[in-house]
N, C-alpha and C positions, 0 to 999 in steps of 0.2 A: 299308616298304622290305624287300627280298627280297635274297639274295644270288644268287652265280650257279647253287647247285645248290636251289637252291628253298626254305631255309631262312630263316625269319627271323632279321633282322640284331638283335634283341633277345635272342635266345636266344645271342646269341656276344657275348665281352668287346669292349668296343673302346677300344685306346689310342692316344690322337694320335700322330703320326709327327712326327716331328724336321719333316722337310718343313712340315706341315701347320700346325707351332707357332712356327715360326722358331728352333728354336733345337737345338744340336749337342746330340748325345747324351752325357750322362755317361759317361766311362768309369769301369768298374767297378774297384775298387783291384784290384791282384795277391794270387792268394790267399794270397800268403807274408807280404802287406801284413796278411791279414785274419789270418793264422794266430797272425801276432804280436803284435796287440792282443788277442788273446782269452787269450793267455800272461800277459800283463802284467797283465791283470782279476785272472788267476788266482791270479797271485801276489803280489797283497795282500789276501787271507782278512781280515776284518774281527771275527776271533774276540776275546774277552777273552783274557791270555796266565793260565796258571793261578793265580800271582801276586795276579792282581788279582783272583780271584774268590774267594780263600780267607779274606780278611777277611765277606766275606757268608754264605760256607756255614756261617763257625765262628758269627758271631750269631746265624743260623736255629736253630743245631742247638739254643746254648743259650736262647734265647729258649723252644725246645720241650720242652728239659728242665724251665724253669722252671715252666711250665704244667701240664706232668705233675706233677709235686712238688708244685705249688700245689694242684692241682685233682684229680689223681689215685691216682699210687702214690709212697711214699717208702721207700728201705731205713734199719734201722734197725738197729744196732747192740746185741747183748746183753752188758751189763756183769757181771750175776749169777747167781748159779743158784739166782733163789726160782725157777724154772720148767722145775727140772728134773726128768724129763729130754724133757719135750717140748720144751724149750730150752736149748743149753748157751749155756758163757759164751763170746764171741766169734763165735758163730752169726751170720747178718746173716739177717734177714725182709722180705719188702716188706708194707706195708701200705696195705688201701684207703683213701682217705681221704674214698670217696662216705658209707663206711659209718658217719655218726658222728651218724645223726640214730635217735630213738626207736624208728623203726621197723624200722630198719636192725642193731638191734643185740640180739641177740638171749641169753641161759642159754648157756652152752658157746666163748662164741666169745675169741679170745685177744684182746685190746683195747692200744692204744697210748693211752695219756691225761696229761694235766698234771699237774705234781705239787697237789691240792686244795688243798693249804694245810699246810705244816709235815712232809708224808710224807719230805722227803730232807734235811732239814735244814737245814744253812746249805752245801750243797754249792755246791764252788766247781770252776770250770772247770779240769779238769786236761791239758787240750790242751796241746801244745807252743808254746813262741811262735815270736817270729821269721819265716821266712820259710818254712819248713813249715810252721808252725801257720797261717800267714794263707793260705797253698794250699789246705791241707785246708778250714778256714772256708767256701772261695769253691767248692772242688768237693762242698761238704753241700750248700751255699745252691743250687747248681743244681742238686741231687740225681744227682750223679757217683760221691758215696760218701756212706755210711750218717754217720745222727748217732749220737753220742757214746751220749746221752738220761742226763746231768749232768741233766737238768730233765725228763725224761719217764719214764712206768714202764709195763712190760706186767705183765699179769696176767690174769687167764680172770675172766669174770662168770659169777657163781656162781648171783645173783636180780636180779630188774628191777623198778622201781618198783611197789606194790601186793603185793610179793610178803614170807611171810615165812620166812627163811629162821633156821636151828635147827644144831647141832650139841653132841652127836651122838647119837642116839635109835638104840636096839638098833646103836651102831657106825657108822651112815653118817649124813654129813651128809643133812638133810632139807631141802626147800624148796615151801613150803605143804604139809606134813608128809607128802610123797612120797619115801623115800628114794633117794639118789641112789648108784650104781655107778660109781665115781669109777677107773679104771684106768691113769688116764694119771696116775695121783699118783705121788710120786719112791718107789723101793720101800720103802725100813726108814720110811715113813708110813702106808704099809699096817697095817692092825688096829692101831695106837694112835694111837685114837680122840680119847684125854682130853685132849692137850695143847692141841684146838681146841676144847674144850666152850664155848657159848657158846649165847644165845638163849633162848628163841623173840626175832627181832626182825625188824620190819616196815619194809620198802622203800621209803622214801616215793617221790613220784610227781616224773619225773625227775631219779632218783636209780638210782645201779647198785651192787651187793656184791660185790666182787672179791678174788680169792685166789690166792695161789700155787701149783702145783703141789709144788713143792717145800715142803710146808705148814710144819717145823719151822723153817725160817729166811725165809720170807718176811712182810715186816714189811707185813703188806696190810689190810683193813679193819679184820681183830679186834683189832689193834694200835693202833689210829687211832679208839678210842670215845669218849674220854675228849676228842678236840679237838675246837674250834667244832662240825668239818662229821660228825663222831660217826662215820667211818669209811666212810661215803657218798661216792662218786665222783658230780658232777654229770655229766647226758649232756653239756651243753655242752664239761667239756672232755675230750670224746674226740677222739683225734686220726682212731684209723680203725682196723682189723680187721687184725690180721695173718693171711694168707691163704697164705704161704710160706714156708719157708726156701730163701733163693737161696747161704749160704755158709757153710762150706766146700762142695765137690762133694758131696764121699762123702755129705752128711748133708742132701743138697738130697732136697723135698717137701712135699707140699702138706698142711698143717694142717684135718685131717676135725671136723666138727661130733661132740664123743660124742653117743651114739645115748643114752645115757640122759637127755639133755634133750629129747629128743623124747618124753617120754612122757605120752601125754593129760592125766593127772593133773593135770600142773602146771598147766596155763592151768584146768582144771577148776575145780582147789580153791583159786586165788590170783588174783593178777592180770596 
């Protein structure tokens, strides 16, 4: 079928006619008709009101703090100054907490670990109670603020399992009879030597020797020979690597590996 200018009638739409179909054509609304349903749409937005969504955004957020704290970084509060002055007292650090396996932990690094057995005493929780003290509890437990560490202690590893470490031979600590350039030690520990004489003694295998920088007053492995675990930190209870100081400002940075455990010797002549 052809139309009248020679085109076929396929190539053009075709819609029944009123006539053709019986029946009257719709009229079409008024467009003030159409203008005003399209207003009314409009204005019932189907948003949450902000209300109702801040009960979900607050358990996300904590949900992901718990995760991180569980699984990755925790701050931690400094109570003392056996770790001065690479650490004062009141400082906060984060720490890794990937970093708490054998191979992960290396001579030099500052360590967060459990107390082994008998190192803090019969220490008791000196938190506030009431109703600060039970805030602060719930903003630790989600990692919002640093713990106490009433039950935790840093201190730098000195030797690693196999290894035997000595003090003090010609004035410096040794470890597998390399001595060691120890600079970050608190200054008046500088050249006397004697107070830490101790040694030769061997690191058994996962086990770690750790020490204070602040050497005359921190009570750390050479202190702790005499009990069951002979002043040996097991690796199991390391918590993880402090890797920063994030507080106060002023004294915010990142905690460098000393360059004198880098030195061939050690793994050489030890284990």
């Amino acid at each position: 079928m052809t139309t009248e200018d020679g085109r076929r009638s396929a190539d053009l739409p075709v819609e029944p006619s009123a006539a053709a179909t019986g029946t009257q054509p719709s009229a079409d609304p008024a467009p003030s008709s159409r203008s005003a349903a399209v207003r009314t749409r409009r204005a019932k937005p189907k948003h949450k009101s902000f209300m109702r969504e801040l009960p979900g955004i607050v358990i996300t957020a904590l949900v992901i703090s718990v995760l991180i704290k569980t699984f990755l970084v925790q701050a931690f509060y400094i109570p003392s100054g056996s770790m001065e002055n690479t650490l004062l007292v009141n400082d906060r650090v984060l720490v890794n907490k990937l970093a708490d396996k054998p191979d992960e932990i290396h001579r030099g690094d500052v360590i967060v670990f459990r107390d082994p057995g008998g190192w803090l005493g019969s220490s008791q929780d000196t938190g506030r109670g009431g109703l600060f003290g039970g805030l602060r509890k719930a903003l630790v437990f989600v990692g919002l603020a640093p713990a106490v560490g009433e039950e935790d202690l840093i201190k730098r590893v000195i030797a690693v399992g196999g290894d035997t470490v000595r003090c003090c031979t010609s004035g410096h600590m040794t470890v597998n009879g390399v001595p060691l350039d120890e600079p970050y030690l608190y200054p008046s520990d500088l050249g006397t030597p004697s107070q830490t004489d101790f040694g030769p003694i061997k690191v058994p295998a996962g086990k770690l020797w750790v020490m204070g920088d602040h050497r005359s007053v921190s009570e750390d492995s050479r202190f702790h020979r005499q009990q069951p675990g002979k002043g040996f930190v097991p690796v199991d209870d390391v918590i993880g690597r402090a890797f920063t100081i994030v507080w106060p400002l002023d004294r915010t940075r990142i905690l460098r590996h000393p360059a004198t455990f880098d030195q061939p010797g050690l793994d050489a002549s030890g284990g």
